[in-house]
CHARMM-style PDB file with segment names, atoms N, HN, CA, C and O in Angstrom:
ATOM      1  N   UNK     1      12.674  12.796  91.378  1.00  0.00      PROA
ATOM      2  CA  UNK     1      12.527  12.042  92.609  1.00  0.00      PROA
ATOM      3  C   UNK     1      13.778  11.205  92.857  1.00  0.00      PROA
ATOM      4  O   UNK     1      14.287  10.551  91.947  1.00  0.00      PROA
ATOM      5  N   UNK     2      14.245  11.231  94.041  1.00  0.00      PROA
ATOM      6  HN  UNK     2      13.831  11.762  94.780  1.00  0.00      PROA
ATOM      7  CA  UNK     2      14.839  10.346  94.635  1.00  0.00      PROA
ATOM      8  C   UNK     2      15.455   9.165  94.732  1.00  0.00      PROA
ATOM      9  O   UNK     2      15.250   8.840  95.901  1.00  0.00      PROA
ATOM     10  N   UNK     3      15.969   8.477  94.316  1.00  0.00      PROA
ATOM     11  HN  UNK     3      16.135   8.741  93.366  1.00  0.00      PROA
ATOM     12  CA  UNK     3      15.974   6.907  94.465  1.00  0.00      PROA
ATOM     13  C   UNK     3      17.254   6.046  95.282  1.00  0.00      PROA
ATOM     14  O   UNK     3      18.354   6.513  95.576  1.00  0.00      PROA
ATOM     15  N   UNK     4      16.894   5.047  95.473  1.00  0.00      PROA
ATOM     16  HN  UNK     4      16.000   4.667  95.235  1.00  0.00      PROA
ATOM     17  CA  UNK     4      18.131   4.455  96.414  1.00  0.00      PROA
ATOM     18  C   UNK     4      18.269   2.919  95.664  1.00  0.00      PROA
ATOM     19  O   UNK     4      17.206   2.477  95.226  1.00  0.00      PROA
ATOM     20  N   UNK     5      19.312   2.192  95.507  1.00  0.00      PROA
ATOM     21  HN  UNK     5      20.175   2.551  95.863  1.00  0.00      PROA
ATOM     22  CA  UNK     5      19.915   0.986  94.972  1.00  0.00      PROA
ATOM     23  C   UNK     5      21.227   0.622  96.488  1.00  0.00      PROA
ATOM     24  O   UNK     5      22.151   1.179  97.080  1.00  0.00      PROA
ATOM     25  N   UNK     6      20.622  -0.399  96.483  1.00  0.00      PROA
ATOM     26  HN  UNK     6      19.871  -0.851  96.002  1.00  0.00      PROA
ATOM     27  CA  UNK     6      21.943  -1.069  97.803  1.00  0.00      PROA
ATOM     28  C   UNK     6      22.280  -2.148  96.539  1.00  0.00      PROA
ATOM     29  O   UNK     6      21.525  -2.800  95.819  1.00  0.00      PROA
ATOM     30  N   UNK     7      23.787  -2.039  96.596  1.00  0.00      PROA
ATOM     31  HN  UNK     7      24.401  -1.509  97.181  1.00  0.00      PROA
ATOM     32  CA  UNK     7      24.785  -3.254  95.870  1.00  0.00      PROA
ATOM     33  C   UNK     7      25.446  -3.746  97.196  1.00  0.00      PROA
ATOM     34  O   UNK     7      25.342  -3.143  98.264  1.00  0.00      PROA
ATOM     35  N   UNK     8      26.260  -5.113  96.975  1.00  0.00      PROA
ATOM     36  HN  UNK     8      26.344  -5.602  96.107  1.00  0.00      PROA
ATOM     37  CA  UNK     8      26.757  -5.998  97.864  1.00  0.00      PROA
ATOM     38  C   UNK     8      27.758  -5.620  97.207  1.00  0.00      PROA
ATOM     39  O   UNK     8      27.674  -5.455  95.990  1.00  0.00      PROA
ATOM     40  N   UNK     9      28.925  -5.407  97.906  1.00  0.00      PROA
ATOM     41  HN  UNK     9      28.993  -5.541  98.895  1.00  0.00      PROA
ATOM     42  CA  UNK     9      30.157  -6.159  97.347  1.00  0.00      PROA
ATOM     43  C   UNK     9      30.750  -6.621  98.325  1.00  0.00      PROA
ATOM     44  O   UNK     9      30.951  -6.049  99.397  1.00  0.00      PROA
ATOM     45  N   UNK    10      31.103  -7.811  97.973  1.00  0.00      PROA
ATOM     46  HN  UNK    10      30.941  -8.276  97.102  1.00  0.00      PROA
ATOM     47  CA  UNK    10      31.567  -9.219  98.888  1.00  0.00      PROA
ATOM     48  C   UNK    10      32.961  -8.842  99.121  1.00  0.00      PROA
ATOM     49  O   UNK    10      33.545  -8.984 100.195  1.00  0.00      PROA
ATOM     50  N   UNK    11      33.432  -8.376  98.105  1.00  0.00      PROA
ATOM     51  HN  UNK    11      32.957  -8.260  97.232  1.00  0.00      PROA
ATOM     52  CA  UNK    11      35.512  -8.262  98.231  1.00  0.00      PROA
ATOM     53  C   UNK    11      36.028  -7.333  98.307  1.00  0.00      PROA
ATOM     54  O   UNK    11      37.097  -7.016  97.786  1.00  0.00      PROA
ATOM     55  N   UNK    12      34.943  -6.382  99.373  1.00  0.00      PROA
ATOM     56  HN  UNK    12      34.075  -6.640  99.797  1.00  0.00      PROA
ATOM     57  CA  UNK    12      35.937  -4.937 100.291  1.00  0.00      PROA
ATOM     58  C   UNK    12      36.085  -5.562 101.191  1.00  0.00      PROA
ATOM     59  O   UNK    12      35.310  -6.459 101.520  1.00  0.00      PROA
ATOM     60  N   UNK    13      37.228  -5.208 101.878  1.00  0.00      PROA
ATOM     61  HN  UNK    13      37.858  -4.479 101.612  1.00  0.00      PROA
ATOM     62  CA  UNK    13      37.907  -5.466 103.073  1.00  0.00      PROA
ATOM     63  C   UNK    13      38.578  -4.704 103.814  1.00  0.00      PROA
ATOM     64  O   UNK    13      38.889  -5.085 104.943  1.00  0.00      PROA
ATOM     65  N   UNK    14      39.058  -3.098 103.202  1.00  0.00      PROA
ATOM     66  HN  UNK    14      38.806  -2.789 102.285  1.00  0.00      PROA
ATOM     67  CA  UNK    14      39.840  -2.043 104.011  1.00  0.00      PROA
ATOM     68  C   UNK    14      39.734  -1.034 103.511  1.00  0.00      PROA
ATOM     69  O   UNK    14      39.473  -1.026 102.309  1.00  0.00      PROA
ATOM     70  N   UNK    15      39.864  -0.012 104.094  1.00  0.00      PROA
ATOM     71  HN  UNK    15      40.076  -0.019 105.071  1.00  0.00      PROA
ATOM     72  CA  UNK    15      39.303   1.794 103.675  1.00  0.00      PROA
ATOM     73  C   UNK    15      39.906   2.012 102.394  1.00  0.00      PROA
ATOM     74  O   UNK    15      39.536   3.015 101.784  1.00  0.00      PROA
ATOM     75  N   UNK    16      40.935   1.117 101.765  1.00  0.00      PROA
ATOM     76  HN  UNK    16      41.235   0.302 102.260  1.00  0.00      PROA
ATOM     77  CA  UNK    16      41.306   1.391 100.318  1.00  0.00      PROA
ATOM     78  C   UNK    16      40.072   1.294  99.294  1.00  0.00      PROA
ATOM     79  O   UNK    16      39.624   2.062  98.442  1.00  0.00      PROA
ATOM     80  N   UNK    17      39.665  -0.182  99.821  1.00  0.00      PROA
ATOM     81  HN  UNK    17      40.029  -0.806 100.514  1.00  0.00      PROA
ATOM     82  CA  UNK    17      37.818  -0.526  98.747  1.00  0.00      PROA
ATOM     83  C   UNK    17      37.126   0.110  98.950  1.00  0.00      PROA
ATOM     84  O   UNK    17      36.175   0.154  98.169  1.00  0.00      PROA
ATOM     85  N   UNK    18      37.140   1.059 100.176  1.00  0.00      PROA
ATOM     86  HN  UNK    18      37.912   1.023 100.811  1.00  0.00      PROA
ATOM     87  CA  UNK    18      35.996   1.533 100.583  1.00  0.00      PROA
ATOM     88  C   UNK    18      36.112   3.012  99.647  1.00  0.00      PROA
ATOM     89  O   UNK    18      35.111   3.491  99.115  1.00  0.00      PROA
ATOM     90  N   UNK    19      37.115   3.476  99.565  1.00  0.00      PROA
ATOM     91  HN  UNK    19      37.929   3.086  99.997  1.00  0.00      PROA
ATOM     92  CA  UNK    19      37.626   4.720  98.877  1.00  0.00      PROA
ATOM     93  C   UNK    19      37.781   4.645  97.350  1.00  0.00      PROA
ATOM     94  O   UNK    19      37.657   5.630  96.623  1.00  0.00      PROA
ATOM     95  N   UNK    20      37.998   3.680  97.012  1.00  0.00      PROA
ATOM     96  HN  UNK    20      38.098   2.879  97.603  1.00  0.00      PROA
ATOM     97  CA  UNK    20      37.636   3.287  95.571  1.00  0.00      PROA
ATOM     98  C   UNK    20      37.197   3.034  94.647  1.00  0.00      PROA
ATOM     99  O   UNK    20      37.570   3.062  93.475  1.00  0.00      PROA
ATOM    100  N   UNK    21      35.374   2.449  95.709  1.00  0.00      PROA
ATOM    101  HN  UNK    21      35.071   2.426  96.662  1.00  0.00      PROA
ATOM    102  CA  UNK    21      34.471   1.750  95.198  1.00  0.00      PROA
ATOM    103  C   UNK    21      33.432   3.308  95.414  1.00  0.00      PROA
ATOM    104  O   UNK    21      32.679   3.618  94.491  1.00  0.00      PROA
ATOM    105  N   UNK    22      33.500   4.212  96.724  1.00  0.00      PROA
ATOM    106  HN  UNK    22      34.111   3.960  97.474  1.00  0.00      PROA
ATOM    107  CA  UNK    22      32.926   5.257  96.803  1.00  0.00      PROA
ATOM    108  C   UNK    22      33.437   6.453  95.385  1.00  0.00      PROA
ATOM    109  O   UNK    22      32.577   7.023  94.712  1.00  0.00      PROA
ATOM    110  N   UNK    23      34.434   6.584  95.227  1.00  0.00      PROA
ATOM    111  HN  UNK    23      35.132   6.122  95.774  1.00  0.00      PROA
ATOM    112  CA  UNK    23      34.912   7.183  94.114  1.00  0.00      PROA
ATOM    113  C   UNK    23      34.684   6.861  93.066  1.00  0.00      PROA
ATOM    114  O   UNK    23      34.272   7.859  92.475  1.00  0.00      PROA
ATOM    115  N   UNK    24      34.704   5.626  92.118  1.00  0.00      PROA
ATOM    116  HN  UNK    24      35.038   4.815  92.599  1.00  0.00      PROA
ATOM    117  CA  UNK    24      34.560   5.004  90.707  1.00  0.00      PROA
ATOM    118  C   UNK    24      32.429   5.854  91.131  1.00  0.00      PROA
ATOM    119  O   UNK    24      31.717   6.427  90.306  1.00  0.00      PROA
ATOM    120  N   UNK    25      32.165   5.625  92.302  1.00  0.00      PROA
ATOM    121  HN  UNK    25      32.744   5.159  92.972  1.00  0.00      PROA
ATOM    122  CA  UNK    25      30.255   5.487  92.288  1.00  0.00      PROA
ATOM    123  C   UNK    25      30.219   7.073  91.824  1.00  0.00      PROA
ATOM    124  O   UNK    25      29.288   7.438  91.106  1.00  0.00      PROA
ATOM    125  N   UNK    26      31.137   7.924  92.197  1.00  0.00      PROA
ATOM    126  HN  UNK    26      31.893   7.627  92.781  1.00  0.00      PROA
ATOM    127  CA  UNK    26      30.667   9.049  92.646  1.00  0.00      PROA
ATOM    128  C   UNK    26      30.981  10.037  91.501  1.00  0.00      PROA
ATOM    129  O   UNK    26      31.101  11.262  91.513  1.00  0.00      PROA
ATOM    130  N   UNK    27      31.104   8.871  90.227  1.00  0.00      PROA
ATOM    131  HN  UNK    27      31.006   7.876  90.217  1.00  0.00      PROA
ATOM    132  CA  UNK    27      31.255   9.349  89.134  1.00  0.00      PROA
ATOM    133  C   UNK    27      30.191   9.129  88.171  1.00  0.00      PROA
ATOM    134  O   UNK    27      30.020   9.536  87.022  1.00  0.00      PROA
ATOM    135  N   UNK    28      29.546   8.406  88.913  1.00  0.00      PROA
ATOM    136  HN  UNK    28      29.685   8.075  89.847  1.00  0.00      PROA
ATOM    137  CA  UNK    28      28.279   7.837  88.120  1.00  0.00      PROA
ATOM    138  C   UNK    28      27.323   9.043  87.661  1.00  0.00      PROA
ATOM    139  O   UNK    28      27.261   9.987  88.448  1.00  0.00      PROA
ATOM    140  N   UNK    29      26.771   9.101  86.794  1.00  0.00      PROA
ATOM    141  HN  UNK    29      26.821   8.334  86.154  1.00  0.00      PROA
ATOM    142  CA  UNK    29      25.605  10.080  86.451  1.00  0.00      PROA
ATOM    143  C   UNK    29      24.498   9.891  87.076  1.00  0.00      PROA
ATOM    144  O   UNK    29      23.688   8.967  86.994  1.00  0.00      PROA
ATOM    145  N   UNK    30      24.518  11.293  88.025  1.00  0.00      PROA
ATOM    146  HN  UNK    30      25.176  12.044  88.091  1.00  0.00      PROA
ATOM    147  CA  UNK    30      22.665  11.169  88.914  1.00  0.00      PROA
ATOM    148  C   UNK    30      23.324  10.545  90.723  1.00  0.00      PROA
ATOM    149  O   UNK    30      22.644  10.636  91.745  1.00  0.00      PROA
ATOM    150  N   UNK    31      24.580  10.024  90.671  1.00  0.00      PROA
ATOM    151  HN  UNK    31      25.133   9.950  89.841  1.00  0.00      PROA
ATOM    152  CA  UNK    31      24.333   9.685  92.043  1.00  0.00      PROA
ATOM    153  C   UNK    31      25.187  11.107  92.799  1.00  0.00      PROA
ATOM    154  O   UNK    31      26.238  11.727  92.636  1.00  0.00      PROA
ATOM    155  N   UNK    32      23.490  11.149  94.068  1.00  0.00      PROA
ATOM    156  HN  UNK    32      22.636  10.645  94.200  1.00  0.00      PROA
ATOM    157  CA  UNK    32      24.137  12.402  94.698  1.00  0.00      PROA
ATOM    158  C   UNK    32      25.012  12.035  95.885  1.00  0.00      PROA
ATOM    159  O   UNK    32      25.871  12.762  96.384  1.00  0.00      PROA
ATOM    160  N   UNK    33      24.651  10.702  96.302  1.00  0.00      PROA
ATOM    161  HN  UNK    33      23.954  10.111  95.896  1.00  0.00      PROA
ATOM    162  CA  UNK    33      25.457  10.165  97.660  1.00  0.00      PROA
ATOM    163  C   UNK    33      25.661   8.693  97.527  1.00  0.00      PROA
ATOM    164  O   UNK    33      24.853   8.006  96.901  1.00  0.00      PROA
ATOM    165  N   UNK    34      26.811   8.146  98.151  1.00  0.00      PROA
ATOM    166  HN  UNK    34      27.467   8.703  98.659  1.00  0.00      PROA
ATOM    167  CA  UNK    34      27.473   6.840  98.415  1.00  0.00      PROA
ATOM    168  C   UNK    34      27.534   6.635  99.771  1.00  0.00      PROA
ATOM    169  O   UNK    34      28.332   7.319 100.412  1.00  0.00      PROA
ATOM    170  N   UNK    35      26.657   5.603 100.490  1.00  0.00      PROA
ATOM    171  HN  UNK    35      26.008   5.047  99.969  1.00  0.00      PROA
ATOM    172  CA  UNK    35      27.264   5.115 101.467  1.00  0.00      PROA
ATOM    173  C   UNK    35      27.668   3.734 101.468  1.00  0.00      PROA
ATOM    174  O   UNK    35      27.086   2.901 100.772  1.00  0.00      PROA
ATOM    175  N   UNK    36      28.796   3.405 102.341  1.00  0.00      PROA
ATOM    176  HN  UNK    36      29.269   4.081 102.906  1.00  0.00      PROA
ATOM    177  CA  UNK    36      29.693   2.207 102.185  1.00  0.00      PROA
ATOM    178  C   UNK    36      29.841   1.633 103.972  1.00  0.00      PROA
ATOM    179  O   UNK    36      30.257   2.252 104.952  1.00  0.00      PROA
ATOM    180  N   UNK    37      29.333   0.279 103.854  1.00  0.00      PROA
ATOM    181  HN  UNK    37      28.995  -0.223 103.058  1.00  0.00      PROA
ATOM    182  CA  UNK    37      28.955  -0.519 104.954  1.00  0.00      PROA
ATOM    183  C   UNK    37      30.506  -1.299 104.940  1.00  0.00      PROA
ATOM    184  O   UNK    37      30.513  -2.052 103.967  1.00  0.00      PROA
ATOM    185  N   UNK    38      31.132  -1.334 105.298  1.00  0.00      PROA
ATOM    186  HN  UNK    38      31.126  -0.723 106.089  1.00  0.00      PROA
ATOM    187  CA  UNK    38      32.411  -2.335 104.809  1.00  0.00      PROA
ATOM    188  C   UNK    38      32.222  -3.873 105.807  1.00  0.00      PROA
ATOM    189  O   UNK    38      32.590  -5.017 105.541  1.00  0.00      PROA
ATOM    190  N   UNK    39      31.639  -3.431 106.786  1.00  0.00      PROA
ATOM    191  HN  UNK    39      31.341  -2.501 107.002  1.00  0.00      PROA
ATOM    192  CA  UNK    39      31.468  -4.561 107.572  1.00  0.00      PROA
ATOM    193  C   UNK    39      30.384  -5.360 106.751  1.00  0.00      PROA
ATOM    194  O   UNK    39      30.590  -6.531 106.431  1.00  0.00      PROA
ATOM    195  N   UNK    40      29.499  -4.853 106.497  1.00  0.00      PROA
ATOM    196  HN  UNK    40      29.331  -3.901 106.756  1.00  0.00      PROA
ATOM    197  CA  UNK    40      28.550  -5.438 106.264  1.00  0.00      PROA
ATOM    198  C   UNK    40      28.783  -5.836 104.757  1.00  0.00      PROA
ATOM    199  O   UNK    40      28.064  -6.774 104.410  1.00  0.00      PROA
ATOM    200  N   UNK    41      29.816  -5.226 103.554  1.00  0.00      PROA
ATOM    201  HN  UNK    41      30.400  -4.465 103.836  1.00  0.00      PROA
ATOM    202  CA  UNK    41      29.972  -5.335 102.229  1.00  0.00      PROA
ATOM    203  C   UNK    41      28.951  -5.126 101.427  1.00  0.00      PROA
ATOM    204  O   UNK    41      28.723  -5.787 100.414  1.00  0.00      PROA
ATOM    205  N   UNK    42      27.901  -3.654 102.080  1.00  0.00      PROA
ATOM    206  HN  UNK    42      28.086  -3.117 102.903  1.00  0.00      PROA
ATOM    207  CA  UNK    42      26.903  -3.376 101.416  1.00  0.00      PROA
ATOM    208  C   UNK    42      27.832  -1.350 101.114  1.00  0.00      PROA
ATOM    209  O   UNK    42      28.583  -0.548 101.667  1.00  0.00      PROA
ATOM    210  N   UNK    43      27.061  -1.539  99.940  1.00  0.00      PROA
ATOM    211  HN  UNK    43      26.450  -2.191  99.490  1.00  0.00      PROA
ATOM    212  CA  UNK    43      26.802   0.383  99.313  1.00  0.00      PROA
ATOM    213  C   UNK    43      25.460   0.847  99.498  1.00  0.00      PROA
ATOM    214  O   UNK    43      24.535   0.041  99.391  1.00  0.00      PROA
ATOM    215  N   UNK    44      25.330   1.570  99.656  1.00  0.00      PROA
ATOM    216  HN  UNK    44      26.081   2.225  99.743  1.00  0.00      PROA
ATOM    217  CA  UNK    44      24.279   2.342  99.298  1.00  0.00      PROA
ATOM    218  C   UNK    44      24.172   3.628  98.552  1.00  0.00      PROA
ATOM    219  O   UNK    44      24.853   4.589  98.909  1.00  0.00      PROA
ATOM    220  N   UNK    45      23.290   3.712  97.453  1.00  0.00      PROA
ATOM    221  HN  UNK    45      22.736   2.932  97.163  1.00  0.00      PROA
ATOM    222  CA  UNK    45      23.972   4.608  96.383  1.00  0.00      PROA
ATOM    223  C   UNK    45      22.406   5.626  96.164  1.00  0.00      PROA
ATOM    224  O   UNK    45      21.305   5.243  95.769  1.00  0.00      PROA
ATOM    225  N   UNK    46      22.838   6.964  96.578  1.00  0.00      PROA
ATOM    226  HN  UNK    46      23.732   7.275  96.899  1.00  0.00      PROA
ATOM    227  CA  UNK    46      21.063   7.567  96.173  1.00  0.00      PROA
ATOM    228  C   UNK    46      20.985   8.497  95.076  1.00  0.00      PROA
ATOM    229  O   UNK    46      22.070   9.025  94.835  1.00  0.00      PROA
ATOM    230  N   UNK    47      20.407   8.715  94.629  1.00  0.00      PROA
ATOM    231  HN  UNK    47      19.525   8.286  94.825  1.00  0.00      PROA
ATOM    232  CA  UNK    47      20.386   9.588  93.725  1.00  0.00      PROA
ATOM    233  C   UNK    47      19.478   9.875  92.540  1.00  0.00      PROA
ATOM    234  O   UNK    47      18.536   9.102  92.713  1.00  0.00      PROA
ATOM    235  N   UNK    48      19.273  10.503  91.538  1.00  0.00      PROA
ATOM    236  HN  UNK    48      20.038  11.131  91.397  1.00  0.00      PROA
ATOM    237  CA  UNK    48      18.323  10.874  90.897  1.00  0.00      PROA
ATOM    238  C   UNK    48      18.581   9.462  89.007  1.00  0.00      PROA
ATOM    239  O   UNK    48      19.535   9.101  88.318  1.00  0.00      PROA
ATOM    240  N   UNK    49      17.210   9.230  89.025  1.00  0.00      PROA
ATOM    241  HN  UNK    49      16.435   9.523  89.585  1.00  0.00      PROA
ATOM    242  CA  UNK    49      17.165   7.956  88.024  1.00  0.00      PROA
ATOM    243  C   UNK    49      18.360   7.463  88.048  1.00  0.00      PROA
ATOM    244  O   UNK    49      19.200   7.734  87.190  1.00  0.00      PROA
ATOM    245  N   UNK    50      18.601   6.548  89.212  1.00  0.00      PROA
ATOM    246  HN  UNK    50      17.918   6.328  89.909  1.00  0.00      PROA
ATOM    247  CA  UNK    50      19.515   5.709  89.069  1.00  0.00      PROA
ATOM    248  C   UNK    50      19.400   4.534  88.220  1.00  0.00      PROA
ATOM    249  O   UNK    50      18.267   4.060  88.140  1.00  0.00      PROA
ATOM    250  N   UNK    51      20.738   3.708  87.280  1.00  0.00      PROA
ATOM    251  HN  UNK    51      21.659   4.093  87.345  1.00  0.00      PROA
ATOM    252  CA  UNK    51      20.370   2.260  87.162  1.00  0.00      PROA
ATOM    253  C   UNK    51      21.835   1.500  87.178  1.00  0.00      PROA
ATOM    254  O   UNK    51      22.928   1.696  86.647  1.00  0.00      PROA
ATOM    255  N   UNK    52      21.299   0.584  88.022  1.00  0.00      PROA
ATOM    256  HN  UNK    52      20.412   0.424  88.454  1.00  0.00      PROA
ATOM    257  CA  UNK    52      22.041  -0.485  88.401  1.00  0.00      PROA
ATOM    258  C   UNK    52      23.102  -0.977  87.747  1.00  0.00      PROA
ATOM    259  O   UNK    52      24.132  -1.301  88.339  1.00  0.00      PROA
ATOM    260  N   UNK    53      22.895  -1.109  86.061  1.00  0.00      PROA
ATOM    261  HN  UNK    53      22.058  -0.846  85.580  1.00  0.00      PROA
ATOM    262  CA  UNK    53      24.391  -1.141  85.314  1.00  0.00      PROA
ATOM    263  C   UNK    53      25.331  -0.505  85.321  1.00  0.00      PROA
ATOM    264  O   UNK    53      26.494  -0.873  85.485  1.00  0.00      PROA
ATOM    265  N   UNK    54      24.800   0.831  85.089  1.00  0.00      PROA
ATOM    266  HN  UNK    54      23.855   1.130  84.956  1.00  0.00      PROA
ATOM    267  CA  UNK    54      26.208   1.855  85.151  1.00  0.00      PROA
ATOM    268  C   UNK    54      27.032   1.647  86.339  1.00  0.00      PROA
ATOM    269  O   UNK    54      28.245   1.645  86.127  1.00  0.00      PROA
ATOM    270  N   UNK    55      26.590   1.448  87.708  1.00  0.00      PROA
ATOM    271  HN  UNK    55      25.605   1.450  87.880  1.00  0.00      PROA
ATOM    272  CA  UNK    55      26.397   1.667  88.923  1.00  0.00      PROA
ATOM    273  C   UNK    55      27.413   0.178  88.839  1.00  0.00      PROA
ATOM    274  O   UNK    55      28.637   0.231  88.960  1.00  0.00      PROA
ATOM    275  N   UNK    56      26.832  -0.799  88.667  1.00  0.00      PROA
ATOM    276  HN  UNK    56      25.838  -0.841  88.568  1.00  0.00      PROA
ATOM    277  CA  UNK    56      28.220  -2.122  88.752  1.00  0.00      PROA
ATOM    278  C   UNK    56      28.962  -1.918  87.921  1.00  0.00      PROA
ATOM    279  O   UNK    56      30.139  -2.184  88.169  1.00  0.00      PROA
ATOM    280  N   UNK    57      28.651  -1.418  86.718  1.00  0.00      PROA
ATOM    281  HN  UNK    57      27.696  -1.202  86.517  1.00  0.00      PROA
ATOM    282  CA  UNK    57      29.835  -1.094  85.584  1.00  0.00      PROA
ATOM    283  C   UNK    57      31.094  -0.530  86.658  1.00  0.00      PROA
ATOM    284  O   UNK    57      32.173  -1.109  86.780  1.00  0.00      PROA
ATOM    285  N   UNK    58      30.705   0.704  87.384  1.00  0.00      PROA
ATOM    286  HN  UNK    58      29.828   1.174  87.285  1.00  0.00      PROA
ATOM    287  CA  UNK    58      31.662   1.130  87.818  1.00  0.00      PROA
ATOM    288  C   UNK    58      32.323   0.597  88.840  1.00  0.00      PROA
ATOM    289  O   UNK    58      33.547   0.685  88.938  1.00  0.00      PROA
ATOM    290  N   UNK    59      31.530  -0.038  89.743  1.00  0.00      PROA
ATOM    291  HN  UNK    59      30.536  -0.109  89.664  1.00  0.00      PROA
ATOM    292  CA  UNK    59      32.380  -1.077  90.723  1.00  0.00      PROA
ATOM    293  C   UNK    59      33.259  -2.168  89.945  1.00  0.00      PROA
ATOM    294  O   UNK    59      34.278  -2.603  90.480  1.00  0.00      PROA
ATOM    295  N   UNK    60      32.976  -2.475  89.053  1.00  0.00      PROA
ATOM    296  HN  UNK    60      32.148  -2.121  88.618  1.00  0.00      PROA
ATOM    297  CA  UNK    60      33.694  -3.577  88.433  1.00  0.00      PROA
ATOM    298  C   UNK    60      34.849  -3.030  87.828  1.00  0.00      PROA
ATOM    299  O   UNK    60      36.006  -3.444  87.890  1.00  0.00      PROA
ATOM    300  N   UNK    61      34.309  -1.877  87.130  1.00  0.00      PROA
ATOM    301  HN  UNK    61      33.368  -1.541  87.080  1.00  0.00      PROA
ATOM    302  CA  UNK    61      35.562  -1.281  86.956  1.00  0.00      PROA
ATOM    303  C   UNK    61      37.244  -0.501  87.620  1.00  0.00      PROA
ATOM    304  O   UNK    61      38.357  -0.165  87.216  1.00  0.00      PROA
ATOM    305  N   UNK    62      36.228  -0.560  89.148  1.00  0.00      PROA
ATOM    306  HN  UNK    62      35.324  -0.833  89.476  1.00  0.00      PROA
ATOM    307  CA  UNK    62      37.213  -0.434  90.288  1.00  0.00      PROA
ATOM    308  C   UNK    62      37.676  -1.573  90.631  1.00  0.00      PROA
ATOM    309  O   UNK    62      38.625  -1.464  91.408  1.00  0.00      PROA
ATOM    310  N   UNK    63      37.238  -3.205  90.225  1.00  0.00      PROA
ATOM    311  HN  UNK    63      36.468  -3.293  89.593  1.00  0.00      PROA
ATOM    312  CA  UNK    63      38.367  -3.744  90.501  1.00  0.00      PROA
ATOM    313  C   UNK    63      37.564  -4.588  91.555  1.00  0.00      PROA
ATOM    314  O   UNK    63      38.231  -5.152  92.422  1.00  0.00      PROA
ATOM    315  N   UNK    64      35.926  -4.758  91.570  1.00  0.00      PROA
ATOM    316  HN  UNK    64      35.384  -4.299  90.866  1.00  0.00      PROA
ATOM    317  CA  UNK    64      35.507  -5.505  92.447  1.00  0.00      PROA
ATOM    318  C   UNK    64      34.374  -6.028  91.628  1.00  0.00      PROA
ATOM    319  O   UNK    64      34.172  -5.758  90.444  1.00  0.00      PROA
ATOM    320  N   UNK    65      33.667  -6.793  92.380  1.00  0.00      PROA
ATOM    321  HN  UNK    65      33.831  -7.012  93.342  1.00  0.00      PROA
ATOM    322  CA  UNK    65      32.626  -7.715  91.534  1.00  0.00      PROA
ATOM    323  C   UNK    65      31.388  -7.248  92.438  1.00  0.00      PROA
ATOM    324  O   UNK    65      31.532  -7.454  93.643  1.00  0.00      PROA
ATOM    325  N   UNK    66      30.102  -6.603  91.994  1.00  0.00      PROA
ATOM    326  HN  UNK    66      29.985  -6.435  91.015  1.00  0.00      PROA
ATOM    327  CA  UNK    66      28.887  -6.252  92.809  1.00  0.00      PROA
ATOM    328  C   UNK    66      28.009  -7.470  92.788  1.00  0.00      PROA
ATOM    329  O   UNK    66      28.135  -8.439  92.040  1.00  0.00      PROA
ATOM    330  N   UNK    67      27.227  -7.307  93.589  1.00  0.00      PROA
ATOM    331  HN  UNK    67      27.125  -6.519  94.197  1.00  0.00      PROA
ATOM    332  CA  UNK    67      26.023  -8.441  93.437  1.00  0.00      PROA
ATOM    333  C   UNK    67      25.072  -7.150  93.916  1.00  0.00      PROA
ATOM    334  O   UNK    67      25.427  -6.404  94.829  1.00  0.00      PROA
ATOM    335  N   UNK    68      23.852  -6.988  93.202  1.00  0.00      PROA
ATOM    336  HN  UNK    68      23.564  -7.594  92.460  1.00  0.00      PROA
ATOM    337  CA  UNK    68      22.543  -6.387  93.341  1.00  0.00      PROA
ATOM    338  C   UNK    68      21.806  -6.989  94.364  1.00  0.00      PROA
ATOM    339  O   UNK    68      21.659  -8.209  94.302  1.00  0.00      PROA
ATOM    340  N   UNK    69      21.091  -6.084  95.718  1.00  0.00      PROA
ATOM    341  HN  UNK    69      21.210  -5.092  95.768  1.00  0.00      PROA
ATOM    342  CA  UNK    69      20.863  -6.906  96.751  1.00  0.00      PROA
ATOM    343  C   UNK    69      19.395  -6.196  96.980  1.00  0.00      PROA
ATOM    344  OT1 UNK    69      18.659  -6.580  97.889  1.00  0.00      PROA
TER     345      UNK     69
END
C-alpha cells in the first residue's frame, strides 16, 4: 500500500533546492514520487513503507534542514 509523508523545508529558495532535495529523495528506498512546493517549502514524498528518517536523513544530507509537517 501506498503512503504519503509531506516534509517542510524552510531553506529552498530556487530550482537548484528544488533539484537537489528531489534527487537526494529519489534515492530513498520505496519512494516512487517527489513532489516539491518551493513556494510553499513543502515536499511531498509517496511511496511504498515510507519512514520519515531516511527521508530527512536525505534532505539533510542535501544540505537542508526538514521539519516533519
Amino acid at each position: 500500500m501506498s503512503s504519503r509523508l509531506t516534509l517542510r523545508v524552510p531553506d529552498m529558495s530556487c530550482g537548484h533546492c528544488v533539484t537537489a532535495v528531489s534527487d537526494a529523495l529519489g534515492e530513498v528506498t520505496g519512494v516512487d514520487e517527489v513532489r516539491v512546493d518551493l513556494e510553499g517549502k513543502e515536499v511531498v514524498v509517496e511511496g511504498e513503507g515510507l519512514d520519515p528518517a531516511p527521508l530527512a536523513r536525505a534532505i539533510r544530507d542535501a544540505g537542508y534542514e526538514p521539519e516533519e509537517s
